[in-house]
C-alpha atoms as one frame of an Amber mdcrd trajectory, in Angstrom:
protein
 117.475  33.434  80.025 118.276  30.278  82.050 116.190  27.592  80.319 114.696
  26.016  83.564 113.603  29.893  84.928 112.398  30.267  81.128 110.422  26.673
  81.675 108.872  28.012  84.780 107.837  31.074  83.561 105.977  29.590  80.475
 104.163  26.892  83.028 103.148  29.668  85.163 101.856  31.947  82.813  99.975
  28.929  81.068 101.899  29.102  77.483 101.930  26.050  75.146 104.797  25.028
  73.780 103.891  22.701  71.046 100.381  22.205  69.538  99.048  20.622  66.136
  97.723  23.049  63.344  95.114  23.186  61.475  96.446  20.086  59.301  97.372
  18.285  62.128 101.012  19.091  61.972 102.714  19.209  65.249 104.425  22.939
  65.649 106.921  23.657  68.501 106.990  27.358  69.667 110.560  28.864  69.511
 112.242  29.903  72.411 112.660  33.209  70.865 108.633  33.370  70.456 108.243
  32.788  74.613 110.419  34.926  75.018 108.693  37.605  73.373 105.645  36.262
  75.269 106.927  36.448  78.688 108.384  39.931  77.933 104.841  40.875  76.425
 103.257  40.103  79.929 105.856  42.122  81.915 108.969  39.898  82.077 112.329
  41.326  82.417 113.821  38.422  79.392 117.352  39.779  79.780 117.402  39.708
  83.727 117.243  36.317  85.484 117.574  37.657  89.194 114.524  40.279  88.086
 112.388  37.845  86.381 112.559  35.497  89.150 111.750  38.712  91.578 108.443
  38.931  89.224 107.735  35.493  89.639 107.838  35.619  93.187 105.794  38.493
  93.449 103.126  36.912  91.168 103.050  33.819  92.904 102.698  35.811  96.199
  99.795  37.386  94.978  97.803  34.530  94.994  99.561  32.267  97.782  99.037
  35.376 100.628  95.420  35.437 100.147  93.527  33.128 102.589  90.168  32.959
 100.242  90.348  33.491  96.709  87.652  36.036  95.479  85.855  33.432  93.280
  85.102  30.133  93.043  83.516  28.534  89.809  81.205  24.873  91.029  79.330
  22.561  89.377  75.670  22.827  91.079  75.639  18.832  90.983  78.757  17.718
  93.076  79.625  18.487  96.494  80.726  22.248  96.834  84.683  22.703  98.342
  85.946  25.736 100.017  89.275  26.159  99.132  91.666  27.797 101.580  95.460
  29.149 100.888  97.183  29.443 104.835 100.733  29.627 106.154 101.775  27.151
 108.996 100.528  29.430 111.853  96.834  29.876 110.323  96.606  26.103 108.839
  95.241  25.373 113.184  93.873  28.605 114.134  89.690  28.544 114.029  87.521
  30.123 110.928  83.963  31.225 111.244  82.319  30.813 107.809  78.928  32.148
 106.808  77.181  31.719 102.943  74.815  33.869 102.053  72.813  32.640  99.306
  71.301  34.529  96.200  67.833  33.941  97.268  68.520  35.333 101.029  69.104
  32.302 103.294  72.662  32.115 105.288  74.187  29.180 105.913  76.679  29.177
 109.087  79.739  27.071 109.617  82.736  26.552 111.663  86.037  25.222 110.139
  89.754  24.570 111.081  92.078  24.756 107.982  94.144  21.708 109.085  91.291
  19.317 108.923  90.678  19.331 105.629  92.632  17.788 102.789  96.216  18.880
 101.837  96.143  19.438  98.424  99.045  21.849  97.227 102.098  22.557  99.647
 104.608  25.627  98.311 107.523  27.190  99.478 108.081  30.685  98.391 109.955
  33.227 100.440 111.342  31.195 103.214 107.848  30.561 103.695 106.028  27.330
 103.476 102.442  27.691 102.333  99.390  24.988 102.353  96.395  24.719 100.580
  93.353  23.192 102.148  90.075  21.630 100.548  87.029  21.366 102.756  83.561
  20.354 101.809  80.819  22.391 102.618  77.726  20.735 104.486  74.846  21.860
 102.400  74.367  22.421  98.692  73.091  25.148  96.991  71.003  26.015  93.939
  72.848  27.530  90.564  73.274  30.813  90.962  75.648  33.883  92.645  76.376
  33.302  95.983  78.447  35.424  98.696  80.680  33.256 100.819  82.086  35.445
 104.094  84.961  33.931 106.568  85.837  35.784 109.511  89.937  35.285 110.852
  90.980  37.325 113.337  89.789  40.780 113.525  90.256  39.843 109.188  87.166
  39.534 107.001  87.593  37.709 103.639  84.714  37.709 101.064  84.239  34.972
  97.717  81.572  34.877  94.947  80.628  31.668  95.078  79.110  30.566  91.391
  77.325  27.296  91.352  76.617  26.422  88.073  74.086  24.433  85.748  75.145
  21.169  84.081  74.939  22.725  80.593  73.340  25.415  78.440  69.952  26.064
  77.642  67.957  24.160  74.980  64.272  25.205  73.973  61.866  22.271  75.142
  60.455  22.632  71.113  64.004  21.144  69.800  62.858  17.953  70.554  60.045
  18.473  68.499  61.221  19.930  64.814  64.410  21.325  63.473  65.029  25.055
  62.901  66.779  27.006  60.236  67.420  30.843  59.771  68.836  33.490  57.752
  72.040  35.164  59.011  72.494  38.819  57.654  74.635  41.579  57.626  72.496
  44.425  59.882  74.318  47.488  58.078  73.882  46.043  54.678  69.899  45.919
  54.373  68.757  48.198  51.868  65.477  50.198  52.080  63.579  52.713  50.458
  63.061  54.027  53.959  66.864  53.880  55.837  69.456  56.344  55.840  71.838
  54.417  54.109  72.921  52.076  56.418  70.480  49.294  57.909  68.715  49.952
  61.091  66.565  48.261  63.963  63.408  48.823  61.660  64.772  47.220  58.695
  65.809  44.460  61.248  61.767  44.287  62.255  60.906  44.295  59.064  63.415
  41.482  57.829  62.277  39.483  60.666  58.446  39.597  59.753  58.813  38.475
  56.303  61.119  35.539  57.543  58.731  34.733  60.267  56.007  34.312  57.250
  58.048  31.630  55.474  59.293  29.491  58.787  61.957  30.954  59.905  63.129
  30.380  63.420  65.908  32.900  63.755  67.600  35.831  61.818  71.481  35.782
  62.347  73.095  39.206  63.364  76.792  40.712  62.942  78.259  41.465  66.458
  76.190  44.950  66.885  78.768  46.387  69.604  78.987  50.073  70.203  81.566
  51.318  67.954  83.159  55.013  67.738  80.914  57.841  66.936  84.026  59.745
  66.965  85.518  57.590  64.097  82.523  56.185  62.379  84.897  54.462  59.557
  86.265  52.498  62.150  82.929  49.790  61.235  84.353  46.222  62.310  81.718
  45.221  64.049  84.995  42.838  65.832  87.181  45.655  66.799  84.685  47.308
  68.860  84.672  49.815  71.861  82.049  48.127  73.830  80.933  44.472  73.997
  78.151  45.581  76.594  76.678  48.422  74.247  75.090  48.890  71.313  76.085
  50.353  67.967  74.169  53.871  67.823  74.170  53.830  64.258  71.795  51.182
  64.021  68.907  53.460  65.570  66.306  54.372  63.312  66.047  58.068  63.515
  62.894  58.315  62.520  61.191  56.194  65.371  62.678  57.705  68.114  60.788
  59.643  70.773  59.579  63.089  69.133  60.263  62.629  65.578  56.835  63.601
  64.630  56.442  66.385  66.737  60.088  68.051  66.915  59.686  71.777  64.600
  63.447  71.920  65.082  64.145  68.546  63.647  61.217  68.118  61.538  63.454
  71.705  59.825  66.430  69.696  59.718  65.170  66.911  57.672  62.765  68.471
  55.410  65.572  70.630  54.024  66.720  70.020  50.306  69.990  69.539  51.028
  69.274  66.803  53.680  67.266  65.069  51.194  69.750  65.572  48.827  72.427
  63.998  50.972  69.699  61.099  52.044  69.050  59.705  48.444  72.868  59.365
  47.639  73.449  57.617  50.604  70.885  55.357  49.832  72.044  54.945  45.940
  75.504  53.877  47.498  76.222  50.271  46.958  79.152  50.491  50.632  78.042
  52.164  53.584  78.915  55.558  53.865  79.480  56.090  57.873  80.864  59.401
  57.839  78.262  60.203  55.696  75.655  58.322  57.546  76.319  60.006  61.063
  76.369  63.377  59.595  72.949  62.552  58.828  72.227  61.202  62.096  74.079
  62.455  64.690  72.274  66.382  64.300  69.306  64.456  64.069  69.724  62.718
  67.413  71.308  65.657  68.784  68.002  67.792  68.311  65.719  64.545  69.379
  67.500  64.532  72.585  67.091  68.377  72.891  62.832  67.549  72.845  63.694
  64.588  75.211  64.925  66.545  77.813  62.561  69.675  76.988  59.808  67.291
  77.341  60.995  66.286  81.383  61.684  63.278  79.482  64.890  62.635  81.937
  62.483  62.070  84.574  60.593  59.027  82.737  60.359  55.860  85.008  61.713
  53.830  81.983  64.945  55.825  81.436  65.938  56.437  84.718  65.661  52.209
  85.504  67.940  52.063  82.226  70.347  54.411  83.848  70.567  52.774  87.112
  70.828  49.237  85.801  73.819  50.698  83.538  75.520  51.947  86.054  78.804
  52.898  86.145  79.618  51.133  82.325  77.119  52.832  80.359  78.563  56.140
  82.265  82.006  55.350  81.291  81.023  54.634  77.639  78.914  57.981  77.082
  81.770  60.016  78.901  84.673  58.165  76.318  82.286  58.747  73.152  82.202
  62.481  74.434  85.652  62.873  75.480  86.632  60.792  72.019  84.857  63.363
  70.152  85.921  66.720  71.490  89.998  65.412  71.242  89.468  63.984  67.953
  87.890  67.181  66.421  90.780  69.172  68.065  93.798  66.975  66.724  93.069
  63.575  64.702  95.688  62.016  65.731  93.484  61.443  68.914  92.412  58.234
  67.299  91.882  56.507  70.507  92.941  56.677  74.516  96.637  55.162  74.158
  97.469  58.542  72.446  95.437  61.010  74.020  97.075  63.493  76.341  98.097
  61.918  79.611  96.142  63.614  81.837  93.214  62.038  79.801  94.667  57.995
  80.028  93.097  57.527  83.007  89.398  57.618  83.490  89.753  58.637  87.247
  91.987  61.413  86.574  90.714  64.828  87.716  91.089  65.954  84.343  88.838
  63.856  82.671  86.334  63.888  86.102  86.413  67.538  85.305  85.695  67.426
  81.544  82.955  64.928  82.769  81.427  67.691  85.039  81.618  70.141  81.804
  79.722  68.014  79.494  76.857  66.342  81.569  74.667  67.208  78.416  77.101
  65.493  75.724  77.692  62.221  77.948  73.260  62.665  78.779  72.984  61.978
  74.745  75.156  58.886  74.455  73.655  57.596  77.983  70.248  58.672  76.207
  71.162  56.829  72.717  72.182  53.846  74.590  68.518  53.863  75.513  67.379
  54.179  72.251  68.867  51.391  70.518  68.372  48.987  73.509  64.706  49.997
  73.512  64.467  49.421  69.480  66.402  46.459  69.789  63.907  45.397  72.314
  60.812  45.492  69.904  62.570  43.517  66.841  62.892  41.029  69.240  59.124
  41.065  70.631  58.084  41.376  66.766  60.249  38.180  65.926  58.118  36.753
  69.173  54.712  37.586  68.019  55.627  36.171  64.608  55.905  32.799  65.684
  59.791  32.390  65.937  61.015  30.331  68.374  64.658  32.046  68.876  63.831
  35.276  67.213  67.117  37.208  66.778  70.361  35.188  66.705  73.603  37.945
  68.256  77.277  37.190  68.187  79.573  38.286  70.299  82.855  39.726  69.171
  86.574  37.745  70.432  87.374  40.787  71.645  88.141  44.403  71.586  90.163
  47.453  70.120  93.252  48.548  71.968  91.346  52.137  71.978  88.069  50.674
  73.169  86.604  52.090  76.580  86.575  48.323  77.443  90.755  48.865  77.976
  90.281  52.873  78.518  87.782  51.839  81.574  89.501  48.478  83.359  93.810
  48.720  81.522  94.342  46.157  84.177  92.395  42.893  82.546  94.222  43.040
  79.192  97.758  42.594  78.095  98.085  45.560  75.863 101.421  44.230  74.404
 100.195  41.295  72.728  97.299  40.828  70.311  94.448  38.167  69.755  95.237
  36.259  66.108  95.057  32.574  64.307  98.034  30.771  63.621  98.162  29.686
  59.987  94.815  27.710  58.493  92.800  27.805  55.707  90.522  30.443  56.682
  94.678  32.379  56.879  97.117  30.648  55.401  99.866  33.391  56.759  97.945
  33.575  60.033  96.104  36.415  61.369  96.855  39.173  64.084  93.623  40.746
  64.701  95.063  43.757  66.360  92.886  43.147  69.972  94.395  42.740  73.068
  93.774  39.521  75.280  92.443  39.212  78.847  94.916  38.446  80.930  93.434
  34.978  82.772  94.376  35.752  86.086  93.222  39.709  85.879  89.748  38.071
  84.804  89.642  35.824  87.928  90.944  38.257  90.570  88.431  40.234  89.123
  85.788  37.747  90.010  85.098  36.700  86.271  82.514  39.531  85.928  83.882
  40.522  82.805  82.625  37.552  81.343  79.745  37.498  82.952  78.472  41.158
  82.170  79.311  40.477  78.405  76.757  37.608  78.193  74.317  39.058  80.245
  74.420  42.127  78.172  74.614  40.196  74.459  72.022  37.228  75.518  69.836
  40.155  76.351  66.629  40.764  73.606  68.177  37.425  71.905  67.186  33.645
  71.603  70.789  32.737  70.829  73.961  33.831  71.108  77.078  33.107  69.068
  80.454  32.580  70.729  82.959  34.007  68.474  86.323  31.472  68.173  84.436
  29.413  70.912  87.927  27.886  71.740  89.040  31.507  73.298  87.490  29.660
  76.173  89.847  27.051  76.252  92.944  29.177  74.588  93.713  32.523  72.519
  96.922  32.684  70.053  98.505  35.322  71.520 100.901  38.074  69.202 103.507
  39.712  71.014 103.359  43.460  69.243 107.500  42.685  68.819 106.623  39.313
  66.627 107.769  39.527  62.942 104.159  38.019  62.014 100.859  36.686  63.672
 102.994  33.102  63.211 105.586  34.426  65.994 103.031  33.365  68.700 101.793
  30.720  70.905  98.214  29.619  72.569  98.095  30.687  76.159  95.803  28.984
  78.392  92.179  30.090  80.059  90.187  28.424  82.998  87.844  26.898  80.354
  86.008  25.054  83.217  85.121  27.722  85.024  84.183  29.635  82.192  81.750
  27.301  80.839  79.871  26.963  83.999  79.331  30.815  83.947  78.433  30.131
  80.246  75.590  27.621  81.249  74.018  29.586  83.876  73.606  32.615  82.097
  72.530  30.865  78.734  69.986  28.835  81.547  69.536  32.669  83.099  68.544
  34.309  79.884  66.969  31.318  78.262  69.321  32.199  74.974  70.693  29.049
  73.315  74.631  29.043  73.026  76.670  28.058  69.663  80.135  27.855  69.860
  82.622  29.254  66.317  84.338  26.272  66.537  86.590  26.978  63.109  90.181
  26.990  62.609  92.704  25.184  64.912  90.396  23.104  67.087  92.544  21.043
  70.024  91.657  17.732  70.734  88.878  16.995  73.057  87.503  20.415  73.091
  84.536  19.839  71.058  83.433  16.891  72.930  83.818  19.054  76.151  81.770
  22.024  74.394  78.858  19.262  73.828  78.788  17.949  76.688  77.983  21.760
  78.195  75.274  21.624  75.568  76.968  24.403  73.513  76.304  24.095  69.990
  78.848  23.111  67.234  79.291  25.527  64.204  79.664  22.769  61.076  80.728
  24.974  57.614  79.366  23.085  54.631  82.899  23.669  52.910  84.883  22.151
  55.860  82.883  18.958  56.397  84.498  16.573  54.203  85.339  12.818  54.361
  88.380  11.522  54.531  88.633  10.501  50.553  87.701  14.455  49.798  84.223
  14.204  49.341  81.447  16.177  51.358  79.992  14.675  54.180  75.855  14.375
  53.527  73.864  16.584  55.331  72.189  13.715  57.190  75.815  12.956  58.999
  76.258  16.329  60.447  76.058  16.009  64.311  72.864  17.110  65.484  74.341
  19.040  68.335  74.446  21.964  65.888  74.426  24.953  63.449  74.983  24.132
  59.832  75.320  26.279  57.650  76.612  26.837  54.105  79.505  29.743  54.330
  79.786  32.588  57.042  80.826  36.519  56.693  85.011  35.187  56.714  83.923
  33.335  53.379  82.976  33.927  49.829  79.529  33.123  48.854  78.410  30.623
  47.230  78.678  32.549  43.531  82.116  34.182  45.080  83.154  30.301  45.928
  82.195  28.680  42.971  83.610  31.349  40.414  86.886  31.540  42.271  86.271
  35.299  42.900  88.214  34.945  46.348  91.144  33.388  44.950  91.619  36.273
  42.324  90.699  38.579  45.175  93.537  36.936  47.169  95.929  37.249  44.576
  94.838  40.742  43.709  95.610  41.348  47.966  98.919  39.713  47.969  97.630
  37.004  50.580  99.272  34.241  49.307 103.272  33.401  49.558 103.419  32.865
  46.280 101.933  31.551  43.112 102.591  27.902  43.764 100.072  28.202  46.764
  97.851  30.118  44.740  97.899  27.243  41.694  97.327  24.629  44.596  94.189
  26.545  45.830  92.992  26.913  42.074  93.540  22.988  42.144  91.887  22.082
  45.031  88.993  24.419  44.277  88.541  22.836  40.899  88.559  19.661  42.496
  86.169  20.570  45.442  83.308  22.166  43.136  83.337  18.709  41.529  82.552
  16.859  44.389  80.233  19.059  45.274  78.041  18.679  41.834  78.666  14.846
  42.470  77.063  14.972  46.214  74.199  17.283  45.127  73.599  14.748  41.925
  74.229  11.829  44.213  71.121  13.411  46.948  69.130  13.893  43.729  68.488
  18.097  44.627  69.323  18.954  41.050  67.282  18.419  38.385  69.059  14.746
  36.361  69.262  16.382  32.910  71.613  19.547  34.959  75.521  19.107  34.145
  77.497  16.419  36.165  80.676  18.212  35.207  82.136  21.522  37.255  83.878
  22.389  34.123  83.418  25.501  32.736  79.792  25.342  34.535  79.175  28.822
  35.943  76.785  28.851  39.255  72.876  29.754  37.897  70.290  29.996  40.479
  69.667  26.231  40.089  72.675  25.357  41.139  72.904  27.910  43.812  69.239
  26.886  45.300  70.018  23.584  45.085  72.585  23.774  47.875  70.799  25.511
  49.931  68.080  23.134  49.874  70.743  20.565  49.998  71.834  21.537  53.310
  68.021  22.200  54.654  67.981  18.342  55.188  70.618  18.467  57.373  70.490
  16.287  61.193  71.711  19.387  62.301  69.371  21.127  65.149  70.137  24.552
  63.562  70.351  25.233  59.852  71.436  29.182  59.354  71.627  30.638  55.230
  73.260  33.679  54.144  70.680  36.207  52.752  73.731  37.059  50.116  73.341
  33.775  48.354  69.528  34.141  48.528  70.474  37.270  46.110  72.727  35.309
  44.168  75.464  38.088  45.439  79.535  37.394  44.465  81.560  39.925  46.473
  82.519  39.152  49.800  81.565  40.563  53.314  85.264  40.435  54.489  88.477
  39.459  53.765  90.471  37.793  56.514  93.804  39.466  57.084  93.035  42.572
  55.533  91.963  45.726  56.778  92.309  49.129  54.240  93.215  47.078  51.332
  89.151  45.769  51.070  85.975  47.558  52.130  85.020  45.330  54.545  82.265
  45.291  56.321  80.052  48.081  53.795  79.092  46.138  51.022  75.296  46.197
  50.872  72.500  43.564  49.711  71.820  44.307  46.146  68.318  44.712  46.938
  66.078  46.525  49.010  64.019  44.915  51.258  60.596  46.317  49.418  61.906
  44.025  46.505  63.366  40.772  47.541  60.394  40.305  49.525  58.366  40.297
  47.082  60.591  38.150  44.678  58.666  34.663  44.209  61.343  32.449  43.315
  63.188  33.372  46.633  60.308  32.886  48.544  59.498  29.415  47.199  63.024
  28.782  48.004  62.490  29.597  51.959  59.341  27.629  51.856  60.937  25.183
  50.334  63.468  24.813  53.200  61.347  24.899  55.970  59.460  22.073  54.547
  62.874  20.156  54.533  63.560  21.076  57.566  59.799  19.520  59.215  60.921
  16.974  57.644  64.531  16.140  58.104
């Protein structure tokens, strides 16, 4: 390809050429790599006059409309009205009305000439200008409809004026808050069906309540695929806006108690057979779990609907209010089902028979039709787990917590989600979402979900975006932005790369995005915290504070410039600290090396030099942690001062914890593992078969850690730190 076309092409589609890893190396992109790129966004590579036909086209797209179908403001500066005209409309007379979101319409009258010249193309034999007006009133943060009338042409904008940054509790300014972050399918019960569920979650969050916690930490609890239940990363989901059925506690839905049929189903001795080994099994059975569940649910849905229950105020506002996604999600999970049982190869829409690819088609409106009860139970479960979701949250509330339950919400989703199945148009389904090399990857990571395309998500309005927060900030007090920088840029993976290293960061309208960010975290009253991990681009952080979105400091990656750790007391107090996270061993795991073996074990690392450097470093590292923790005086002065051959005891491991309680940090969030003194991991990064991730259980059920003394004087412990920090 003609280098300058090739140069044009990379501006326009917003690819970055050159950036610094995660060591601060600079890296240039290969022209091979944007090549792959452009092709993986619909380039003809090997056909100059074609690809400059494309470009045109694109460019067209945007130039030819007179009123772009959003604009993203900041609430305190004057609010512009951008218009894109040809030399024939730039003098011709606009009539301009804003209506408001609280029901007041502004009028105005406006000549596109008269404004400021800011852009001037030429594409086509056509000369195009773009004019910036300012509008003569202001108006609160919020959605607003802006209307021009042309001609006999009317053109419509969402106009989103937006808060100055995120929300932040008025208590903040008053104490510092710490919480426990926890794997949701991993709590153990005497009373759960082998996988953790909203009770357990209630349960959890009343004991932590009792010893000062603020907030318990959740894995992104997206709807997944009952249709594939061993498809459990909770960030490869099906639905951002949905919940993961599995999570429902069976036996507190609607009926439970007075169902013959199902009270039949679960008294029998195989059931309870089947029920006690799920519980004795230290991964998560899902198939096993949902064939548990699912008749269960099935049945309770059967006395829902015998019961008029369909007709229930509460249900049908859920309905309404999900509208046409919570439709399309119950009608995939159906659909899913019935191909998947008939040939499993249907693992997901890309390879289902054509006349099922596209949710409009009249086949699948006509299996729809056919199986109003099957897509009634998933619309109906939906309900469910919102609804017990709902009262973990209010029980978090009456406890006393300030934030209550903590969610996290996933990069992105599977290329066979109903996300892709439901709107193919916003996502590039030939490239995927991935790291670049770093120490969390140090052969980079290709996470196998496709990306938005940016300008799909703002032709589209943004409301994407804006229906994923509103639907994850719901029932929470925060929200965690997972690889915050996806804002700013994603590493994109053609599919045609050798490795996730053949890619390149391609740009996103980060301003606009964290506007719509601030008013719905202002909206929902849920405070923001931003995974800021990895490769982190200059200046972004800063940006992030100054939108009041909270910084996500890793006790393991704050270290001073000689090596050491940085004290606790020198974290920035715009944020979450915390000792390790679910991409991390624990603190046993860490300090025993178990990772590194793991690693090995994996074939993750390039080769046994790298390895022998990670030993090194490691050895190195758990020194200077002993020193710091010694130096802060949180270990008792007659423990070891040497990391040699000193295994991790409880002493050591509590002391960090409490270590870390006094940090300046706002937010403090522990791992329940290390509150078990647990070794194996939660996840492996750039693995997928070759680990169970995302099974393993706590050790203990909840009936006896909470009742274990010495981890309870540890949690009072740090909430006494953290009063007084």
């Amino acid at each position: 390809m003609d280098a300058a076309l090739r140069a044009e092409l990379i501006a326009f589609c917003g690819v970055e050429t050159s950036f610094n890893d995660a060591w601060g190396h600079p890296v240039t992109v290969t022209e091979a790599d944007q090549l792959q790129l452009l092709q993986a966004q619909g380039f003809a590579i090997d056909d100059d006059a074609l690809a400059r036909e494309q470009l045109l086209e694109r460019q067209l797209d945007f130039w030819l409309q007179l009123l772009q179908p959003v604009s993203v403001q900041a609430a305190d500066t004057p609010l512009q009205l951008l218009l894109q005209v040809d030399l024939l409309q730039a003098t011709e007379p606009m009539q301009c009305a804003v209506h408001t979101e609280d029901g007041r319409t502004e009028h105005f009258n406006l000549v596109p000439v008269e404004g400021e010249l800011v852009q001037v193309v030429q594409l086509d034999e056509t000369e195009y200008h773009q004019y910036q007006h300012t509008l003569p009133f202001s108006l609160a943060a919020g959605y607003h409809q802006l209307v021009l009338q042309h001609q006999d042409m009317t053109y419509c904008q969402q106009l989103i004026v937006t808060p100055a940054h995120c929300y932040q509790p008025a208590a903040f300014t008053q104490k510092k808050q710490w919480g426990i972050a926890l794997q949701l399918y991993g709590l153990r019960s005497e009373r759960n069906w082998g996988i953790g569920d909203f009770t357990d979650l209630a349960n959890t969050v009343r004991y932590l309540a009792s010893v000062g916690a603020d907030f318990v930490g959740l894995n992104p609890i997206h709807a997944l695929y009952p249709a594939l239940p061993e498809n459990a990363s909770p960030y490869s989901p099906s639905s951002r806006r949905w919940l993961n059925i599995s999570y429902i506690d069976v036996s507190a839905m609607p009926g439970f108690n007075q169902c013959q049929r199902t009270a039949a189903q679960v008294q029998a001795p195989e059931f309870a057979r089947q029920l006690a080994e799920q519980r004795s099994k230290d991964y998560v059975d899902y198939t096993g779990v949902m064939q548990l569940k699912l008749p269960a649910m099935r049945s309770l849905y059967q006395w829902f609907v015998e019961q008029g229950g369909q007709t229930d105020t509460e249900f049908m506002q859920f309905i309404q209010q999900g509208g046409a996604s919570l439709q399309q999600l119950a009608l995939y999970d159906a659909l899913h089902v019935q191909l998947y049982q008939q040939d499993n190869a249907n693992w997901g829409w890309p390879v289902w028979p054509e006349q099922y690819r596209d949710p409009q088609s009249a086949a699948v409106q006509q299996f729809a039709e056919q199986h109003q009860a099957d897509i009634g139970f998933y619309c109906y479960l939906q309900y469910i787990a919102q609804q017990q979701l709902a009262g973990a949250q209010q029980v978090a509330k009456d406890a006393g917590m300030l934030l209550g339950l903590y969610r996290d919400l996933a990069v992105g989703v599977s290329e066979a989600s109903t996300e892709i199945w439901g709107n193919a148009d916003l996502y590039c389904r030939n490239a995927s979402i991935g790291a670049p090399p770093d120490p969390l990857g140090p052969a980079g990571q290709n996470w196998g979900l496709p990306p938005m395309l940016p300008y799909q998500l703002y032709k589209q309005g943004y409301q994407p975006f804006i229906d994923l927060l509103r639907a994850n900030m719901r029932d929470a007090g925060a929200l965690r932005i997972d690889h915050v920088m996806a804002l700013l840029r994603l590493w994109w993976v053609p599919k045609t790369a050798a490795d996730a290293s053949g890619g390149a960061y391609l740009y996103y309208p980060i301003m606009d995005l964290l506007g719509i960010l601030a008013l719905e975290s202002q909206r929902n009253a849920a405070v923001v915290i931003g995974e800021d991990l990895g490769t982190v681009p200059e200046g972004i952080r800063e940006l992030l504070a100054d939108y009041g979105v909270y910084s996500y400091r890793v006790f393991f990656f704050e270290t001073a410039a000689d090596g050491g750790y940085l004290s606790p007391a020198h974290y920035p107090a715009q944020a979450m600290a915390t000792l390790t996270t679910h991409d991390l061993p624990t603190l046993i795991g860490f300090w025993h090396c178990d990772d590194l073996r793991l690693g090995k074990e994996l074939g993750l690392y390039k080769n046994e030099i790298q390895l022998q450097q990670l030993y090194g470093q490691r050895h190195a590292n758990k020194q200077r942690i002993l020193d710091s923790l010694h130096g802060h005086q949180v270990l008792p002065t007659d423990y070891s001062r040497s990391s040699e051959h000193l295994a991790m005891d409880q002493t050591l491991n509590f002391a960090m914890q409490r270590h870390l309680a006094a940090t300046s940090s706002q937010l403090l969030c522990l791992q329940l593992e290390d509150a078990l003194e647990m070794s194996q991991p939660v996840n492996i990064p750039g693995t997928s078969s070759e680990y169970p991730n995302w099974r393993r259980k706590l050790t203990q059920n909840i009936e006896q850690w909470q009742h274990n003394a010495q981890i309870r004087q540890l949690f009072v412990d740090i909430s006494t730190r953290r009063a007084n920090s």
